[in-house]
C-alpha positions in Angstrom: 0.3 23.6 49.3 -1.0 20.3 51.0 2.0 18.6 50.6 4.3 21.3 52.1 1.5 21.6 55.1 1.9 18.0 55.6 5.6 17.5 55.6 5.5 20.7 58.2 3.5 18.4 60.0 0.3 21.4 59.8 -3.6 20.3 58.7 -3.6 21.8 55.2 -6.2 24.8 54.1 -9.1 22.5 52.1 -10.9 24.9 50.7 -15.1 23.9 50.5 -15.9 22.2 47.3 -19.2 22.2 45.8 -20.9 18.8 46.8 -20.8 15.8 43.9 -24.9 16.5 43.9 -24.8 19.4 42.0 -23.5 17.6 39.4 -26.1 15.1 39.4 -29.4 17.5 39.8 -27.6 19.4 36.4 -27.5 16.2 34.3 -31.2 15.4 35.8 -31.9 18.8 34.1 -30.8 17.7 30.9 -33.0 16.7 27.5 -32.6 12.7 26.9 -34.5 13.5 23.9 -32.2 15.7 22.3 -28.9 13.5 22.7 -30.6 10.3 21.8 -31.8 13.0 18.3 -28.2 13.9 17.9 -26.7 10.4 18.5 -29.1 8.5 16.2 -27.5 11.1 13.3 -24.4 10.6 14.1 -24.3 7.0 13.3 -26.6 6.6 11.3 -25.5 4.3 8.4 -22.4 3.3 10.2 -23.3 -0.4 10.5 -20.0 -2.7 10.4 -17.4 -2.5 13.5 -14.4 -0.8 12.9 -11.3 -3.4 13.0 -7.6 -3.4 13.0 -7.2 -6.5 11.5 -10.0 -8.7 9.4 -11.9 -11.6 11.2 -9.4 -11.4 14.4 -11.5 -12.2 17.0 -11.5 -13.2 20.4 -8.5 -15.9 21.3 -7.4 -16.1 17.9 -3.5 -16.0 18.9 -3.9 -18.7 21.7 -2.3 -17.1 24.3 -3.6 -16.3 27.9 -4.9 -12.6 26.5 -2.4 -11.2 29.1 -3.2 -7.1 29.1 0.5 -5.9 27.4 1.8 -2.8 26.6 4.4 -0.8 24.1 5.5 2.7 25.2 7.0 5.2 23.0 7.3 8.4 22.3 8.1 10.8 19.4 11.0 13.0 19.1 11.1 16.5 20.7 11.3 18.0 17.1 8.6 16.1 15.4 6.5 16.8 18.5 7.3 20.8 18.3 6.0 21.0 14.8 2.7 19.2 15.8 2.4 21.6 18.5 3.3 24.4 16.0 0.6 23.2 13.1 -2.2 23.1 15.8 -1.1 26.8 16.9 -0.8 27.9 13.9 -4.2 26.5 12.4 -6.3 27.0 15.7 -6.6 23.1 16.2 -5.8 21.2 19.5 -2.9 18.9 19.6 -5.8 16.6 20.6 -8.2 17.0 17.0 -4.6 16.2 15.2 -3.9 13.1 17.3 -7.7 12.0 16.8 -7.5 12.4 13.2 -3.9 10.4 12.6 -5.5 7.4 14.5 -8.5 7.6 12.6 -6.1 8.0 9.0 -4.4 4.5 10.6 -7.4 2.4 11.7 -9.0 3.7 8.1 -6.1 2.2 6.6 -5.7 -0.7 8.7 -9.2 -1.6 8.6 -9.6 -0.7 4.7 -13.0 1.6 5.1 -12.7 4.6 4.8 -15.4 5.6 7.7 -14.1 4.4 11.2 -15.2 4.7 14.5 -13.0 4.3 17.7 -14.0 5.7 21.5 -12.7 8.8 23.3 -12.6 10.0 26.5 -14.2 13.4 27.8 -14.1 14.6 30.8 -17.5 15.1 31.3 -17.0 18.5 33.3 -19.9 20.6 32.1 -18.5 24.3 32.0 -22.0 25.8 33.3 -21.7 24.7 36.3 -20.3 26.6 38.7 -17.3 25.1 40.8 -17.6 22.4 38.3 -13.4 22.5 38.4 -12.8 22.1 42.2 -16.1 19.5 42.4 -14.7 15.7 43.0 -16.3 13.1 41.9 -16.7 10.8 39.0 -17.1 12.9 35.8 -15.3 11.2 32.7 -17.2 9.6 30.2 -16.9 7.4 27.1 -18.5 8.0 23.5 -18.0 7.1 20.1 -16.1 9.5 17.5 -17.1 8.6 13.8 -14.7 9.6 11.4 -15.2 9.5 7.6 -11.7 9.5 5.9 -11.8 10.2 2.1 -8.2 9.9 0.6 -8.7 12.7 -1.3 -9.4 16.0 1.5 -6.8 18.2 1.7 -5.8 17.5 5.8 -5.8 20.9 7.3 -9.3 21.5 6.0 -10.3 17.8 7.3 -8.9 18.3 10.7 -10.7 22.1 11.8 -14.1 20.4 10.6 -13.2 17.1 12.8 -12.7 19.7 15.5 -15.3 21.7 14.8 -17.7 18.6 15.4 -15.9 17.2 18.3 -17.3 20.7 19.4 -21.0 20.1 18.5 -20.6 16.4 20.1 -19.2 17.9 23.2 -23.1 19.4 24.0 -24.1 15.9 24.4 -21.0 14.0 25.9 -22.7 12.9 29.0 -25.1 10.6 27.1 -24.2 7.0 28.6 -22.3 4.6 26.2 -24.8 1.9 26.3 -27.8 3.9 25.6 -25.6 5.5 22.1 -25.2 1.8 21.5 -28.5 1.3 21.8 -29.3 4.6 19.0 -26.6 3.2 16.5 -27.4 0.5 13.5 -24.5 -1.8 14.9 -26.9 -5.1 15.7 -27.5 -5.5 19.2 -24.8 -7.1 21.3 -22.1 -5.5 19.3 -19.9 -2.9 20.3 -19.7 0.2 18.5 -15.6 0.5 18.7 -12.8 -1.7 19.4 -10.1 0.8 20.2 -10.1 3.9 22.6 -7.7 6.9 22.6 -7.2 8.8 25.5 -5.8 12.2 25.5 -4.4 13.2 29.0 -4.2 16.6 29.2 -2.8 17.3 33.1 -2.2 20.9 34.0 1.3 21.5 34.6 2.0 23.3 37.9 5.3 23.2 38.1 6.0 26.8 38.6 4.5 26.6 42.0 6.8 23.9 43.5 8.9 25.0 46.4 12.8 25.1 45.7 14.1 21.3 45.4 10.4 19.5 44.9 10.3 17.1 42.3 7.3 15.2 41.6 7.7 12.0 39.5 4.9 9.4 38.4 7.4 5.6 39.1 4.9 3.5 37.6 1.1 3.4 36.3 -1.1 0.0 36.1 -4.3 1.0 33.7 -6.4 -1.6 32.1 -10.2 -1.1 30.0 -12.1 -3.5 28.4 -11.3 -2.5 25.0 -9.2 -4.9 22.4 -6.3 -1.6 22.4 -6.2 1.4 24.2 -3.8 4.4 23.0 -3.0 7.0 26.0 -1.4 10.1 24.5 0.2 12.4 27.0 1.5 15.6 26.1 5.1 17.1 26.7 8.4 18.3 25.2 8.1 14.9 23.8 4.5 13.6 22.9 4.4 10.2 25.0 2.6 7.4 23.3 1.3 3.9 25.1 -0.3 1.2 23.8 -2.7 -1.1 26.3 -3.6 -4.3 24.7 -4.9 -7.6 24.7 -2.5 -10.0 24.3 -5.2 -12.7 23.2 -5.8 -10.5 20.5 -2.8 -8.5 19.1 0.8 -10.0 19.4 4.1 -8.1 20.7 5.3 -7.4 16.6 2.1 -6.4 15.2 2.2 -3.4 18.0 5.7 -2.7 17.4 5.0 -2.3 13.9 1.4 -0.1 14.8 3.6 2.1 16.9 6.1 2.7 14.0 3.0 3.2 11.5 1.7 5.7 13.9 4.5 7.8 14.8 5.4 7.9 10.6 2.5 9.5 9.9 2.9 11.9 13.3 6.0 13.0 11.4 4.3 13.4 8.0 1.9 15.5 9.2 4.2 17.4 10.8 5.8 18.0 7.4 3.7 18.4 5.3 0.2 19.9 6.2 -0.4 20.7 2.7 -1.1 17.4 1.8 -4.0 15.4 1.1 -4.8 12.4 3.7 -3.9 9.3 0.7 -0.7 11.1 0.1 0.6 11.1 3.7 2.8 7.7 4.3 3.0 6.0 6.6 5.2 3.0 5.8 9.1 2.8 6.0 11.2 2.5 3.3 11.8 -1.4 3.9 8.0 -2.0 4.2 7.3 -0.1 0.4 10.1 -2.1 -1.1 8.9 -5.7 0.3 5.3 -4.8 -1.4 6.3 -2.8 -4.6 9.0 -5.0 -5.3 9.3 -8.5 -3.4 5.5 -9.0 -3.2 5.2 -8.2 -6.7 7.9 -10.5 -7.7 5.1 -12.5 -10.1 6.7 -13.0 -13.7 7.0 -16.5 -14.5 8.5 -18.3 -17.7 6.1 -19.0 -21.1 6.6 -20.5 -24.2 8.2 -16.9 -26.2 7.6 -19.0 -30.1 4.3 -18.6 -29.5 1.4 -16.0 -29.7 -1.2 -16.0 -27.4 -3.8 -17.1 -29.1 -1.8 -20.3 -30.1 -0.6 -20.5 -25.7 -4.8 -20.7 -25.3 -5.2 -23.0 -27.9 -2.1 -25.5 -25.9 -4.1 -24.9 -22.9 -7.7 -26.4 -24.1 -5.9 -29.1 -25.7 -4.5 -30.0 -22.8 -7.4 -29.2 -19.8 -10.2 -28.4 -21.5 -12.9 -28.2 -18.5 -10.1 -26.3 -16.7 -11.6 -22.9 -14.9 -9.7 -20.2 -17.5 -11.8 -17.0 -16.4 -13.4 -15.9 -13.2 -15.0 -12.8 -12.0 -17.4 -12.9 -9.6 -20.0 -15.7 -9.4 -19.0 -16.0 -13.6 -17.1 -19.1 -14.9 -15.4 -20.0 -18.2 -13.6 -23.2 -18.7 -11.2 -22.8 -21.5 -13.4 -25.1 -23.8 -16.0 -22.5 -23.2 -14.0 -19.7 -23.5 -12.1 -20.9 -27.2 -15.6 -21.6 -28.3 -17.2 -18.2 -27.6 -13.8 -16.6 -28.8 -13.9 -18.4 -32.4 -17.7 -17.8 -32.6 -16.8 -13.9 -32.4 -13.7 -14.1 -34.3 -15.5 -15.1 -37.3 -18.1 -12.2 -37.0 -15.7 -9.7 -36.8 -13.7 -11.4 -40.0 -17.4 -11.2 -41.4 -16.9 -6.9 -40.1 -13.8 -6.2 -41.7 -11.2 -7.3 -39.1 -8.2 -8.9 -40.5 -4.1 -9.1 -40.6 -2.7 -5.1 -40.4 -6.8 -3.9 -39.4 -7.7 -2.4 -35.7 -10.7 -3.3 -33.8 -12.1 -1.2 -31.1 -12.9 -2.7 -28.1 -15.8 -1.0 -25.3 -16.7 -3.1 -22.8 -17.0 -3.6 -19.4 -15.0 -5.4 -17.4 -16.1 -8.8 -17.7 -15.7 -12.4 -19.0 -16.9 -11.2 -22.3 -13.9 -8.6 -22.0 -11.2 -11.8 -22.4 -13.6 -13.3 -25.1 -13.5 -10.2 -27.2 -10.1 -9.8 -26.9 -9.1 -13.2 -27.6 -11.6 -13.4 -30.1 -9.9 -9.9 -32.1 -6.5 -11.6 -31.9 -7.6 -14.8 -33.7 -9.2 -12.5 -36.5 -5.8 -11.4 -37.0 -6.3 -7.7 -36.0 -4.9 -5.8 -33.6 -7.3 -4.1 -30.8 -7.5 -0.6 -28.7 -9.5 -0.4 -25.8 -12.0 2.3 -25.1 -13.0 3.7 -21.9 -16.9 2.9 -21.8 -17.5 6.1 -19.6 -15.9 8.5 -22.2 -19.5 10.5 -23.9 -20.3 8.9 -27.4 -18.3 12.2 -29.7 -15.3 11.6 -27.7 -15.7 7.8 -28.3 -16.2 8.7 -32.2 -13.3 10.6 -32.0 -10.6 7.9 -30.1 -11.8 5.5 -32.8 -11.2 7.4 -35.3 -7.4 8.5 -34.3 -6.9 5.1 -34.0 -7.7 3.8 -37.4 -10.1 1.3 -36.1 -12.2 -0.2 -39.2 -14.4 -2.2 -36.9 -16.0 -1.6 -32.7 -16.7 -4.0 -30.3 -19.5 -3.6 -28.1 -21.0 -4.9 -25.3 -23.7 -5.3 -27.7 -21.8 -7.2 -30.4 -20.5 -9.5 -27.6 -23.8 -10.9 -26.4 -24.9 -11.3 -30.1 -22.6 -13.7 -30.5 
């Protein structure tokens, strides 16, 4: 209506809006005490920051941290069956885009309880005229999201919406005080990444006959590492704002692609549970099922094992053979222990055709036993140390096992 009153060359009707005041007095009104209660819960215990990729910090890529950007969108097909799983299940298109970016900075990040910032728009519905008020209204918080591989997704997505509802009663709380309620130590931000869910009315169906209206270009810029704007339409429209001192041009290429795999996933298959939804093409699985795990190398095949360790002391002796965790074993120390156990477990009944069970944790003394059974000539069967003592009886028993190693027998010798 402006528009057409200006081109007619007319001062346009401006209705009277409620002054930016209001607004102010209400959040005056409000209970500091009861968002800073709320906020302190939320994060509690949430005390590591959230990143896409480990120890990339500041200026690691040497370039001028240009801000960059990679647009994209997903197709009109894959977007209608979003739209249609968020009908269908009462969810907003919104809670299913939240919870895919949390799924991807879970998996990126290897925890499986992320944090990232959202946008509101900080337009309290109570208000009266709150809708026609202008002013600065949008705020900033924190959405934690705890992303266990194993909940079924439609389940996990109505209660991530459900408390997105209960956060929205305390939205206006100001970012650096719900920094200042979390356990992240001080000077450390609580997210590294912010999505941003425009959700613009559409008024087309009141444009005058040949109107058009077109957005040519949009400059946008925060201070976070990566910002992801999602806008909705026939096709969902996706753009990436980043820093280019932090994340280069292929590693966002290959986020985007990540990002709209598991879009189309979900899409599919709402049924599923969050681990089982991929996100990976079929390139990327091959290069780390296969290529990656390209590892078998040539050995000696005249030889048992026992006889490859017994090469291997011979020839470096105070060589590490064995590590886990702050626990060494050269090999000397390892053949040592091995033959000290060996003859025990000759002493036991182990010999040539006999089978030793094995229940132990895993360990250094794990390879000694196991070395240490193959020397006595036996053959061994490992037991599961968390099976109850009957069932243990029982798997020793099918197996024919005339003699069991314990974590007992292993520090005895």
């Amino acid at each position: 209506g402006c528009y057409r009153s200006l081109v007619a060359g007319e001062q346009p009707p401006l209705p009277e809006t409620p002054p930016f005041r209001d607004f102010i007095a209400w959040l005056s009104r409000r209970d500091p005490a009861a968002d800073e209660a709320w906020w302190r819960r939320a994060m509690h215990g949430f005390e590591e920051l959230t990143s896409l990729f480990a120890g990339r910090g500041p200026g690691m890529l040497n370039t001028t941290g240009a801000p960059l950007a990679e647009a994209f969108a997903l197709s009109a097909p894959v977007t209608g069956r979003l739209r249609e799983l968020a009908r269908r299940n009462r969810l907003t298109l919104n809670t299913v885009v939240q919870g895919t970016w949390g799924m991807l900075l879970s998996r990126y990040s290897g925890s499986s309880d992320v944090m990232f910032g959202v946008t509101v728009s900080g337009r309290p519905a109570e208000l009266p005229g709150i809708e026609s008020m202008i002013g600065l209204f949008i705020n900033t918080v924190p959405l934690r999201l705890k992303v266990p591989a194993g909940a079924s997704l439609l389940p996990w997505l109505q209660q991530l919406q459900a408390d997105q509802a209960e956060m929205r009663r305390h939205k206006h709380a100001p970012l650096a005080d719900v920094q200042r309620w979390s356990e992240l130590p001080a000077g450390t931000p609580l997210f590294e990444t912010l999505l941003v869910f425009e959700n613009y009315p559409d008024h087309g169906g009141t444009r005058a006959a040949g109107e058009d209206l077109a957005l040519q270009r949009s400059i946008e810029q925060t201070n976070f590492p990566l910002t992801l704007v999602v806008v909705p339409g026939e096709q969902l429209a996706i753009r990436l704002h980043y820093d280019g001192a932090r994340f280069a041009p292929d590693e966002m290429q290959r986020l985007s692609g990540h990002l709209c795999l598991l879009l189309d996933n979900i899409a599919a298959r709402p049924e599923a549970r969050l681990g089982e939804l991929e996100m990976l093409t079929a390139e990327e699985i091959h290069r780390q099922v296969v290529e990656w795990n390209a590892t078998e190398v040539p050995y000696p095949r005249d030889a048992t094992v026992q006889e490859l360790v017994a090469r291997q002391v011979e020839r470096t002796p105070e060589a590490v053979a064995v590590v886990c965790g702050d626990d060494r074993l050269t090999y000397r120390e390892l053949d040592q222990k091995a033959n000290r156990l060996a003859h025990r477990l000759r002493a036991a009944g182990a010999d040539t055709g006999k089978v030793v069970g094995i229940c132990v944790e895993r360990s250094p003394d794990m390879v000694v036993g196991l070395l240490a059974i193959l020397k006595s000539g036996a053959a061994y069967v490992p037991l599961d140390i968390r099976h109850p003592r009957d069932r243990l009886a029982f798997m020793l028993e099918e197996s024919g096992a005339t003699v069991l190693l314990t974590q007992r027998n292993l520090l005895a010798s």
